[in-house]
N, C-alpha and C positions, 0 to 999 in steps of 0.2 A: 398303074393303079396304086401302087404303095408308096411311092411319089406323093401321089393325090392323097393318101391317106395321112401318109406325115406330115404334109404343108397343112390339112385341117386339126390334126391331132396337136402339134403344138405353134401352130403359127400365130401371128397376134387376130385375126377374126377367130371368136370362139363362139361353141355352143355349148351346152350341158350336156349332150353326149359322148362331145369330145373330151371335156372338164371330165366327166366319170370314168371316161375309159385309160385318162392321160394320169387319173388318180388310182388306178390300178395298177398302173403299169411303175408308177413309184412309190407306192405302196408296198410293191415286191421288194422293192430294190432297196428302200429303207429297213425294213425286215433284216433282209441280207446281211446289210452291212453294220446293221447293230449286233446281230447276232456272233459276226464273222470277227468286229470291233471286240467283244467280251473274247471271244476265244484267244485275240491276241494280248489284248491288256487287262482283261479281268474287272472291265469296266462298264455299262450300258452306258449307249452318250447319245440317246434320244430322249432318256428319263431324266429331266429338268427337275421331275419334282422330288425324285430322288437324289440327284446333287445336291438340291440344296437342303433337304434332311442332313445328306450329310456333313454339307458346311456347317448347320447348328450343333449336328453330334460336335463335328471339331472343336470349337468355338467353344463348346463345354468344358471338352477334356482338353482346352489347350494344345493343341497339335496344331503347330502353326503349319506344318507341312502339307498334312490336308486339307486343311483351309485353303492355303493358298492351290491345291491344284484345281478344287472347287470353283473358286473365284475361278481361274483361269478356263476351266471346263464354261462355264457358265458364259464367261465373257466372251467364249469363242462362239457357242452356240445364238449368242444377241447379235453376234460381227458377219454372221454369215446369212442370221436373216435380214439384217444392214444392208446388205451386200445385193440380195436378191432385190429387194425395192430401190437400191439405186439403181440397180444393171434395166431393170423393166422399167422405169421410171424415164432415164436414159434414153433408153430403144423409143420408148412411147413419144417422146418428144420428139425423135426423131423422125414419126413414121416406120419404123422398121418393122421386117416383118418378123424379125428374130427375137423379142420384145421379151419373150418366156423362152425362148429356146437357150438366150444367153447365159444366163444361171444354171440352166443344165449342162451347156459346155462346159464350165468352169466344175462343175460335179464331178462330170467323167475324166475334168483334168485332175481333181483333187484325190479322187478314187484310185487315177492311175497312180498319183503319189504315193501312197499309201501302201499301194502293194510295191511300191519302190523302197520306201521307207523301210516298210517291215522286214527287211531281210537284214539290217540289219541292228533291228534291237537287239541281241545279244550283247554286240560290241560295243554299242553306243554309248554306254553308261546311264548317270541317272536321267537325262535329259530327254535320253529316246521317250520314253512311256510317254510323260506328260506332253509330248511335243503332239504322239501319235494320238491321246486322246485329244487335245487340242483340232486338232483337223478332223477329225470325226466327228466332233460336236460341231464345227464350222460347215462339215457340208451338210448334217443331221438339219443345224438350222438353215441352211441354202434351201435344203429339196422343201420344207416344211411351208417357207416362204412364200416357194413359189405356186404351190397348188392352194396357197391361202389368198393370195395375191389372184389368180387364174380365177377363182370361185369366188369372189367376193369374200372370203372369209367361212364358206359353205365346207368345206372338205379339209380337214388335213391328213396327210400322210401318217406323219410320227407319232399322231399325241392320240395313242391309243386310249387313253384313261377316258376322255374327251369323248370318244366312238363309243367306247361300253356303256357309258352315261348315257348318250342318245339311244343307244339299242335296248336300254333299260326304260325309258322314255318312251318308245314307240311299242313297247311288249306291253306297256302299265295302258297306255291309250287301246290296243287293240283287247285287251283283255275286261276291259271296263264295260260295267254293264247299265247301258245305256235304258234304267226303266222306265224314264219319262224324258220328251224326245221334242223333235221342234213342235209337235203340235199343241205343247205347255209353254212355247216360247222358252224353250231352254236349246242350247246349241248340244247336238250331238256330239261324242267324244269318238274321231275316228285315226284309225293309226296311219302314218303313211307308210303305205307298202313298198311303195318306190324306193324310199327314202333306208328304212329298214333294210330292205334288201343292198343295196351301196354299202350300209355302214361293218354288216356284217361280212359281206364282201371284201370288203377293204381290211378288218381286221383279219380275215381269214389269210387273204394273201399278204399280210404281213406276219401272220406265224410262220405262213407256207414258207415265203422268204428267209427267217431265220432259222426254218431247218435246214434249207439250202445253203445256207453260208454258212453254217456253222460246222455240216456235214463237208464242205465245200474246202471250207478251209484246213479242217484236222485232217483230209487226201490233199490237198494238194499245197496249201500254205498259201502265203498274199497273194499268189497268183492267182487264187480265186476269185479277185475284187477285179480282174481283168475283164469277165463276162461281163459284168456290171456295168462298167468305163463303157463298154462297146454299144450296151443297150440304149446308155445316155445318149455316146455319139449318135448313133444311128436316129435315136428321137428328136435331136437339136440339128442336126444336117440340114435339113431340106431347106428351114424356115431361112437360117445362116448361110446358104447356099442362093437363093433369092434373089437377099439383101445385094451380096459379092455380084451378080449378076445387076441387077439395077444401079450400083455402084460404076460399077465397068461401062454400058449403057449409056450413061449423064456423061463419064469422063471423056467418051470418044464420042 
């Protein structure tokens, strides 16, 4: 049965209830690892809109230094949604059934970097931080990718700003008062409830998520970002497990 659950949950046949449920489930884990990312670097590297706020502060005051980690923040988070549309793009060509699964393997290998990495920023000098935001905004933009890529464009994970604007959207429609209705030939104003409920959902277990890594990481350090890695694994297995099996099959 969970088997069965995983091969629907990310394999390349989708539904919308897999798409929502598969949108929760990294939702959390975005959360997480933004959260658990500030506590280690003192940086958010799923806010796009605030890196580049702060490239213009730099750009102002002249700080080439910040600038430039900006650019690089920025450029890493475009490279890793790059990344997820060639890897599915890729699989799709091929038929594979690991199509969306691939970009999450590559998560949980990047995740498990990280808590590799982190042990030893101290020593590393100036290179460690930038290198560590760098790969945080690269898998920020991978997971973002691939549930945009999944949905049509319908769901993203990271880009909360995006979900409060819709939850504000669908609060204005259900709130609206509809005095004159189809029988004026006017279109009634109705909220979707389905849709409301997803978005608040998802933002929720993305706080949920960054009080888990945040809490996560000041107990126990990068080794926190391990739970994480295993969640990926365990959701990208079955579909990439498949593949290796029909692979093996043809060749013999």
């Amino acid at each position: 049965m969970p088997v069965l659950y995983l091969r629907k949950l990310t394999g390349s046949e989708r539904s919308q209830k897999a798409n929502r449920q598969l949108a929760h489930f990294l939702a959390f884990i975005a959360g997480a690892a933004n959260a658990g990312g500030y506590v280690a670097v003192k940086q958010y590297t799923s806010h796009m809109s605030g890196i580049v706020s702060a490239m213009a502060d730099a750009t102002a005051a002249q700080d080439l230094g910040w600038l430039a980690a900006g650019v690089s923040a920025l450029l890493a988070f475009l490279a890793g949604a790059a990344c997820t549309a060639i890897l599915v793009n890729w699989g799709r060509r091929r038929s594979l059934n690991s199509e969306y699964a691939l970009p999450m393997m590559l998560e949980a290998a990047l995740l498990l970097c990280f808590g590799l990495m982190g042990g030893h920023l101290a020593n590393s000098g100036w290179f460690a931080v930038p290198a560590t935001v760098a790969l945080l905004c690269f898998t920020m933009g991978l997971q973002n990718a691939i549930i945009t890529k999944i949905s049509q464009a319908e769901i993203r994970t990271t880009h909360v700003t995006g979900m409060v604007t819709d939850i504000g959207i669908e609060l204005g429609k259900a709130l609206y008062w509809n005095r004159r209705g189809e029988s004026e030939g006017l279109t009634v104003v109705r909220a979707d409830l389905e849709k409301l409920w997803l978005l608040v959902s998802l933002v929720g277990l993305f706080f949920v998520g960054g009080v888990v890594g945040a809490v996560g990481f000041r107990l126990a350090g990068f080794v926190a970002t391990l739970p994480l890695a295993v969640v990926l694994l365990m959701l990208a297995v079955v579909p990439i497990m498949d593949d290796v099996r029909e692979w093996g099959a043809r060749a013999s």
